[in-house]
DOLO-866576 format. One record per residue (C-alpha): residue number from 1; residue in three letters; chain; x, y, z. Coordinates in steps of 0.1 Angstrom, whole numbers, plus 5000, padded with zeros to 4 digits. Layout:
residues N
+-----+------+------+------+------+------+
: pos : code : unit :   px :   py :   pz :
+-----+------+------+------+------+------+
: NUM :  ALA :    A :    X :    Y :    Z :
...
+-----+------+------+------+------+------+
***
This chain:
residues 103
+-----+------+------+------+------+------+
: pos : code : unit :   px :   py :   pz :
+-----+------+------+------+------+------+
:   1 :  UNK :    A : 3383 : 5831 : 3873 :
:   2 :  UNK :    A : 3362 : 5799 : 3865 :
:   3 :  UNK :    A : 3325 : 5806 : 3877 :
:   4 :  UNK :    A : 3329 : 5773 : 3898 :
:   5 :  UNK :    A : 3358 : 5786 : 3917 :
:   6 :  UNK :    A : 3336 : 5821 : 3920 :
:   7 :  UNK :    A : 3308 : 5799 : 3934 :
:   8 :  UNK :    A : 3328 : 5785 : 3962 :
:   9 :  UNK :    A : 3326 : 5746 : 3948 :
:  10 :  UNK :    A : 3356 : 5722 : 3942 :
:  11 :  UNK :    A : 3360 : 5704 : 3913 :
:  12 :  UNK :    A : 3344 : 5673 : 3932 :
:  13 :  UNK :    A : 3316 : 5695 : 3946 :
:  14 :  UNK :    A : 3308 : 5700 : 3912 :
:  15 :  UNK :    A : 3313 : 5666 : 3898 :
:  16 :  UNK :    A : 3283 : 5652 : 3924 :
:  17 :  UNK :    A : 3260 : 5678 : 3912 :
:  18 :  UNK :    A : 3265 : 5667 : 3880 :
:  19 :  UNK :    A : 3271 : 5628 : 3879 :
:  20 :  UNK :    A : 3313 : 5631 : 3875 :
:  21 :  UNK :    A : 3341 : 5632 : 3894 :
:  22 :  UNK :    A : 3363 : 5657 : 3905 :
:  23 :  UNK :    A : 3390 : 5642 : 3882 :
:  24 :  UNK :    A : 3367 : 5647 : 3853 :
:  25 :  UNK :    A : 3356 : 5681 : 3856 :
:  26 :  UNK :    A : 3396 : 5686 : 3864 :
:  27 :  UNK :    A : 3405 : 5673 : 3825 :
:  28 :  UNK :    A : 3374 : 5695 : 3809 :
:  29 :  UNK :    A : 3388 : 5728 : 3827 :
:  30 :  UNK :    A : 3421 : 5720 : 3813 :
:  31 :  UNK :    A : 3407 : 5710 : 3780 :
:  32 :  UNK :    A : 3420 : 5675 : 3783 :
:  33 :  UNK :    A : 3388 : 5665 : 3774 :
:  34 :  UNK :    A : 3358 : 5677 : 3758 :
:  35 :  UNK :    A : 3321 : 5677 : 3777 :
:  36 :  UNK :    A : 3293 : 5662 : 3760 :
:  37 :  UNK :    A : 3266 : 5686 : 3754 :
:  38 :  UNK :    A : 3240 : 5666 : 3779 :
:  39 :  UNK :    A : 3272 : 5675 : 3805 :
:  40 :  UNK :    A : 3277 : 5711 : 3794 :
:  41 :  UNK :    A : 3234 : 5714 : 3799 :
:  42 :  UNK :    A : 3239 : 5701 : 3835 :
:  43 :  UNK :    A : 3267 : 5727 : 3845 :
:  44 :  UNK :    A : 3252 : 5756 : 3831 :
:  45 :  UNK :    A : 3215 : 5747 : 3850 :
:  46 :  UNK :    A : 3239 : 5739 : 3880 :
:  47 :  UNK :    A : 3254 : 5774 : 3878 :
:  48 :  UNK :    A : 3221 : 5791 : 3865 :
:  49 :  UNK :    A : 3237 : 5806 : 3835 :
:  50 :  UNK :    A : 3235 : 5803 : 3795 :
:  51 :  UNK :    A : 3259 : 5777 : 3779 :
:  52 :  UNK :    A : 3268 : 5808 : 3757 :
:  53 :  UNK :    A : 3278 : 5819 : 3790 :
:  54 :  UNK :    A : 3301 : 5788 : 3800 :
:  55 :  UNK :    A : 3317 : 5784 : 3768 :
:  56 :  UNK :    A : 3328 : 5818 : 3765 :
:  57 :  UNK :    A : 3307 : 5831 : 3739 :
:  58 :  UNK :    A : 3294 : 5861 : 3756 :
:  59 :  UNK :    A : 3304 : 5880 : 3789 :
:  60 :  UNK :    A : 3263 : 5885 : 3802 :
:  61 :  UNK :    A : 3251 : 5864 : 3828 :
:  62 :  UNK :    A : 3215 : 5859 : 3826 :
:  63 :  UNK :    A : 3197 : 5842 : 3856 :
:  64 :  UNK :    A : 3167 : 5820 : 3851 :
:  65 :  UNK :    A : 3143 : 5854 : 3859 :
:  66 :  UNK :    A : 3161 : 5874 : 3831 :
:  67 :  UNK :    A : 3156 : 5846 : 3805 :
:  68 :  UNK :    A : 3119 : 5837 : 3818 :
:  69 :  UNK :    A : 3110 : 5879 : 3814 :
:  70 :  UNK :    A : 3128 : 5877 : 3776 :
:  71 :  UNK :    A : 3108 : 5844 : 3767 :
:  72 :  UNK :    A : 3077 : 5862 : 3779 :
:  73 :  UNK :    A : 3081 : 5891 : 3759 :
:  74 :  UNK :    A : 3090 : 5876 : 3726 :
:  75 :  UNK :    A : 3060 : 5853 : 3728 :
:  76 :  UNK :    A : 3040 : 5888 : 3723 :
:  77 :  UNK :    A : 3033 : 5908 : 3696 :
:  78 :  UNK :    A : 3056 : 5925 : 3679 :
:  79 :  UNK :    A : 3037 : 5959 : 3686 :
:  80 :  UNK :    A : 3036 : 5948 : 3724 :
:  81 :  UNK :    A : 3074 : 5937 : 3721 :
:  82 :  UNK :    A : 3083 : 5971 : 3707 :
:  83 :  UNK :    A : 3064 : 5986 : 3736 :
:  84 :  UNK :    A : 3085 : 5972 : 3756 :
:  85 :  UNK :    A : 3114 : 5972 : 3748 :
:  86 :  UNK :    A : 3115 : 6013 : 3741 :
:  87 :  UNK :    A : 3101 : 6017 : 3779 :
:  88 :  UNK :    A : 3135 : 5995 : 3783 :
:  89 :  UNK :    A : 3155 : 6018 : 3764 :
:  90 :  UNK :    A : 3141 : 6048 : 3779 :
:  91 :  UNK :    A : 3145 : 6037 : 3815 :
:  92 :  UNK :    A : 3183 : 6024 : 3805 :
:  93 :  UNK :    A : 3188 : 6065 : 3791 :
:  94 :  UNK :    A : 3173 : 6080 : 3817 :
:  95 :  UNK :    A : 3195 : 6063 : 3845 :
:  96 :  UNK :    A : 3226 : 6062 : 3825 :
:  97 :  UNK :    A : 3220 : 6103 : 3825 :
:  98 :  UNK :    A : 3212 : 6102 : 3865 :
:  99 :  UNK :    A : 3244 : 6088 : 3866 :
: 100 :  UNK :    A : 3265 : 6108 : 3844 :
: 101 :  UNK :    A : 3248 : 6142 : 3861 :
: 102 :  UNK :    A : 3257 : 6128 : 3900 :
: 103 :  UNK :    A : 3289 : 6125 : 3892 :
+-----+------+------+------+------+------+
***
């Protein structure tokens, strides 16, 4: 399902957030047309997601929090980062086992 129909917006709902029409956004859902990349910028902020996201290139949504948390922590240390990222791992294992066990 398209993220804009999942969003509740109509084509021309979406074409006033972003400067189009509804007849536009119509021809770059069917692939009549191609959006520039300035117009595939303005529908992912619209939506909140990655353009990897929108043009299909991965299946993770990642809100503006998620992003603004990974930006953080690579701006570290690579120690610090490392840190991190096993107390990550080891809170993913542990619940993933809470999980499998309340089953």
């Amino acid at each position: 399902m398209l993220i804009r129909k999942k969003k509740g917006l109509s084509q021309a709902d979406l074409g006033k957030i972003i400067g189009a029409s509804g007849d536009v956004i119509g021809r770059y859902e069917r692939g009549d047309i191609k959006p520039s990349i300035e117009v595939v910028e303005k529908i992912a902020e619209s939506f909140e997601i990655s353009i990897d996201y929108l043009v299909g290139k991965t299946t993770i949504i990642l809100d503006k929090q998620a992003i603004e948390r990974l930006e953080n922590i690579t701006s570290l240390p690579n120690d610090k980062q490392d840190y991190i990222f096993n107390l990550i791992d080891m809170c993913l294992r542990d619940f993933k086992n809470k999980q499998a066990y309340a089953i």
